[in-house]
Steps between C-alpha positions, in 0.01 A plus 500: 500500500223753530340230249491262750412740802217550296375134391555398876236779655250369205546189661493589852210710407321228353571258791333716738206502338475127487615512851204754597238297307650147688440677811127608380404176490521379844162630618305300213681159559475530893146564476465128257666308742246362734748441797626663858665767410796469736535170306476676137779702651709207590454340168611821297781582640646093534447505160683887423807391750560213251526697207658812669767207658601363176526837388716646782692161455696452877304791683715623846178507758768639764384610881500877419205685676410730194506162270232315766332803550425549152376148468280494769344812347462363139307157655279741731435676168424262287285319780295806520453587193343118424292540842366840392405386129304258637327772746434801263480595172837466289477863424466572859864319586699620218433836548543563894780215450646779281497737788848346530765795385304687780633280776788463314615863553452448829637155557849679284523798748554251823674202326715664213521888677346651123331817644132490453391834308185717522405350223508152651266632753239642293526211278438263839198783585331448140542138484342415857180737403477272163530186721216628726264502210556059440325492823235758488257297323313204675697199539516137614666386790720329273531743230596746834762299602620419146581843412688513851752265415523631144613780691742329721601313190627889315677516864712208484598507170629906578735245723549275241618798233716694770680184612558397176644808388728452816645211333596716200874359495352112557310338363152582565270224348658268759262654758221459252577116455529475874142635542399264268608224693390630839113589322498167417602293814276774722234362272500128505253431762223698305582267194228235563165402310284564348777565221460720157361380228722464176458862384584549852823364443563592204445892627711414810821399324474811237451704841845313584717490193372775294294748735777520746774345422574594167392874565764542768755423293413664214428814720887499640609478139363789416550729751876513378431635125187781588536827669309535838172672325434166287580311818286656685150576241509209291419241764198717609356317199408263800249617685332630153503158390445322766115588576428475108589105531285446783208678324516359178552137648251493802315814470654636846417897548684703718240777667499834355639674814791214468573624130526823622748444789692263300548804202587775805821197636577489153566834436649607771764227519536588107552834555734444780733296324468729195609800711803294719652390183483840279636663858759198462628563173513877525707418807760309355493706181797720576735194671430319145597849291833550732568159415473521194707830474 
């Protein structure tokens, strides 16, 4: 038994990592495909809520406010996070869109009633000061407004997370196919010429199946056979990766005052979730030893 345990976390372990480096990829293909962005969107996820339908099989998209709410969240998300790419640098969106567990605390106190600690708050403190650094340096009007919805984007999907976990006794990937399905009809009027080019495509239906799709499910696989630490660190192989792509593909810097704000978020919402889960465990240490006894 304790065999098994063990060759099941490998594998969950292992799955997160492929789901992490999935996820890294977004901000290289986005940038390839020479298209609206709210279109890209649209494409994507059409193409994800086909695979993630035949997966779920006969999906129950009920009338449940938490299930809709989470929906709307994950197409604003994913909407933004295309928009922004298109905006800014890829660096610049992964990392404030990783601002996320900040909002998240918050988001949990008022939705689920989990108290939000001191800790939450200094976090929130630390990460805001890193954020203020993306837009210290000269910018665009369009790389401005870019790393504005990449922030907006870390909001929504707090939402997406806390609603999800809401649905902890459901069947949560429902709400993620019914985002899907509402990014992509919210999109359809943007979906006119002139159209990608064949790479274009090609990029766009990875994005779809692979990117997204595939990573989702993969991702709720795993999060059944690996303690909350792995759950938590091993998907910050994201926004690690996710800059290198762009760089070595299209030669796209972040600014040095960017690098620097991105490694203070990263920390901090490291640290945070190093501390919460060691506080966690110590915390349920004694229930598990009377149990035991």
């Amino acid at each position: 038994m304790q065999s098994k345990h063990h060759s099941e976390r490998k594998k969950a372990v292992f799955l997160l990592v492929c789901t992490a480096t999935l996820w890294s990829t977004s901000g290289l293909l986005i940038k390839i495909v020479n298209w609206n962005p709210l279109a890209i969107a649209g494409v994507r996820s059409a193409i994800a809520a086909l695979l993630i339908g035949a997966y779920v099989k006969k999906p129950k998209l009920n009338r449940s406010l938490v299930q809709w709410g989470a929906a709307l969240a994950y197409a604003m998300t994913v909407i933004l996070f295309v928009v922004a790419n298109k905006l800014t640098t890829s660096a610049n969106v992964i990392l404030l869109q990783y601002t996320a567990p900040v909002y998240g605390a918050i988001f949990a106190w008022f939705i689920l009633g989990e108290r939000t600690t001191w800790l939450d708050w200094l976090t929130i403190v630390i990460v805001f000061s890193g954020m203020g650094l993306f837009f210290k340096e000269e910018l665009a009007p369009g790389a401005f407004w870019g790393n504005i919805l990449a922030v907006l984007s870390g909001v929504s999907f707090a939402l997406v997370a806390v609603l999800l976990r809401k649905q902890k006794d459901g069947l949560p990937v429902e709400s993620v196919l019914l985002g899907n399905l509402i990014t992509a009809v919210v999109a359809i009027p943007f979906m006119r010429g002139p159209y990608p080019d064949l790479s274009g495509w090609g990029a766009l239906v990875f994005m779809g199946l692979i990117q997204l799709g595939l990573s989702y499910i993969l991702y709720t696989q795993a999060l059944k056979h690996v303690t909350a630490m792995e759950g938590i660190l091993i998907p910050l192989l994201e926004p690690i990766l996710n800059p290198i792509w762009v760089l070595l593909f299209t030669g796209e810097k972040p600014g040095s005052w960017a690098l620097v704000g991105g490694a203070i978020v990263l920390v901090a919402v490291t640290a945070r979730s190093i501390i919460s889960t060691f506080q966690e465990t110590r915390r349920r240490k004694p229930e598990v030893e009377k149990n035991i006894n």
